[in-house]
C-alpha positions, 0 to 999 in steps of 0.5 A: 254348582248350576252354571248355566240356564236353559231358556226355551225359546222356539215357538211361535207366540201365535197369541200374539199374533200378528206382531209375532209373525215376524219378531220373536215373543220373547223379544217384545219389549215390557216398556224399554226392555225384551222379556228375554232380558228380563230372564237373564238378569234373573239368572245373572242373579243367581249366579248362572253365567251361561245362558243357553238359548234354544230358538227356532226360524226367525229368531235371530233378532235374540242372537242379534240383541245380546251380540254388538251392533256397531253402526248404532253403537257408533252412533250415539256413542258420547251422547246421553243416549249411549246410557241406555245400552249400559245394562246391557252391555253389563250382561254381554260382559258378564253372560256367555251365550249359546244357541240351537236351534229347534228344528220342529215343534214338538212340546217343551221336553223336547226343546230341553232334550235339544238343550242338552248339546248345550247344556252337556252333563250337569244340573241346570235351570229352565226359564220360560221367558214369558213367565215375567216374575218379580220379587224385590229382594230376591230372584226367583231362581236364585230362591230355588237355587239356594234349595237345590243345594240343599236337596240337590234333586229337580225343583219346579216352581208352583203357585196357587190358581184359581180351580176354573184355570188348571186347565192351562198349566202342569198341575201337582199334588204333593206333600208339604215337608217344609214351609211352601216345599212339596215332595211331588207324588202326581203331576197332569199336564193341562187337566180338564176342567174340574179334574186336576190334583190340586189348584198348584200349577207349575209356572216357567221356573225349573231346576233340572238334573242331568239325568232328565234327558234321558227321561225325556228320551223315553217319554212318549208323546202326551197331550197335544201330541207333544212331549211333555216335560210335566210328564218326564218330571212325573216319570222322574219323581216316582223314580226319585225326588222331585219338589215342587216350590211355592216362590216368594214374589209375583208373577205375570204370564207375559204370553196371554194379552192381559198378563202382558198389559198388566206386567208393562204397568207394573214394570212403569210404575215399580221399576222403569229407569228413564 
């Protein structure tokens, strides 16, 4: 069974800046709740309990926001205002946290590969906070999950853009072998324009097996100059077995400023609890 999710979550939101300069991105709020809060109900969902943050300098408010604060606790205790702390207490007593910290930049495979003091010898699930998806009936990860038992390889979750905006995501190509699963043959971190394998692009939703790690040891640095997880998947599919799973729901980029806006509304308008 996968218990415990992995949440990369070192790096600096610059296109956010300049309120990034000083609070984390996946702490900015979408209406009353951090984006972070957002990933780790949907992992509770999905039946993981142990939450694995990598963060970086000046993170520490995403230890803080899952840990007591007393004198505010202290505060409102008895007031009608202590209701609003009720979800997130309900986390706190269901999740265990644990933290690393990333000391340099170096891309998303290496902050997995610094996860695995957390992660340890088992399959595990990746969230990238600020991919906010939603589905009324069933979580994301808790879709993938359900498919990892059933194939018990690494899975990656896809959906269809447009061709002028590849360029942005990991990209695969692969064949379909059941109703919106594919067996990845080709993966291209950030193609240029007119160039990727397909209009498939990876979003921040992962299931990994353990043996990714040592992959990611091997892989040297590709675009960027970072090392790429798109790139140790590739390495891990010709080896193997990865698929790639077009989700059921919706999903907003919480790191673009449009993507932002657009999840605050939905979230005020479909799901917001005064």
């Amino acid at each position: 069974m996968i218990k415990k999710c992995l949440f990369p979550a070192a790096g600096y939101g610059t296109r956010f800046l300049p309120a990034t300069k000083s609070m984390p991105k996946e702490m900015m709020p979408i209406v009353n709740k951090p984006l972070i809060e957002f990933g780790v109900d949907e992992a509770l969902e999905a039946g993981l309990t142990g939450m694995c943050i990598v963060t970086g300098r000046g993170k520490n408010s995403l230890m803080d926001h899952f840990d007591l604060n007393y004198e505010l606790e202290h505060e409102i205790s008895g007031t009608p205002k202590e209701e609003k702390l009720k979800d997130i207490r309900a986390i706190m007593d269901k999740a265990r946290f644990s933290f690393i910290r990333q000391r340099q930049m170096r891309g998303l495979g290496h902050a997995i590969l610094i996860g695995k003091e957390l992660i340890g010898d088992e399959p595990f699930a990746v969230v990238l906070a600020d991919d906010l998806c939603v589905n009324a009936e069933e979580g994301v990860l808790k879709q993938m999950i359900s498919l990892y038992n059933q194939f018990r390889c690494s899975i990656v979750a896809v959906e269809e853009v447009p061709d002028d905006e590849t360029h942005k995501y990991g990209v695969i190509k692969g064949e379909m072998i059941k109703d919106n699963i594919f067996r990845v043959d080709d993966m291209v971190e950030k193609p240029d324009p007119g160039t990727a394998p397909s209009n498939m692009a990876i979003i921040g939703r992962y299931i990994l097996t353990p043996d990714i790690f040592d992959i990611i040891k091997e892989t040297p640095p590709g675009k960027n100059g970072e090392i790429q997880l798109t790139d140790a998947l590739l390495t891990q599919a010709k080896r193997g077995c990865v698929l790639a799973y077009k989700f059921k729901g919706r999903r907003f980029d919480c790191g673009s400023v449009p993507g932002f806006i657009e999840a605050t509304n939905y979230v005020y308008e479909n799901m917001y609890k005064d």
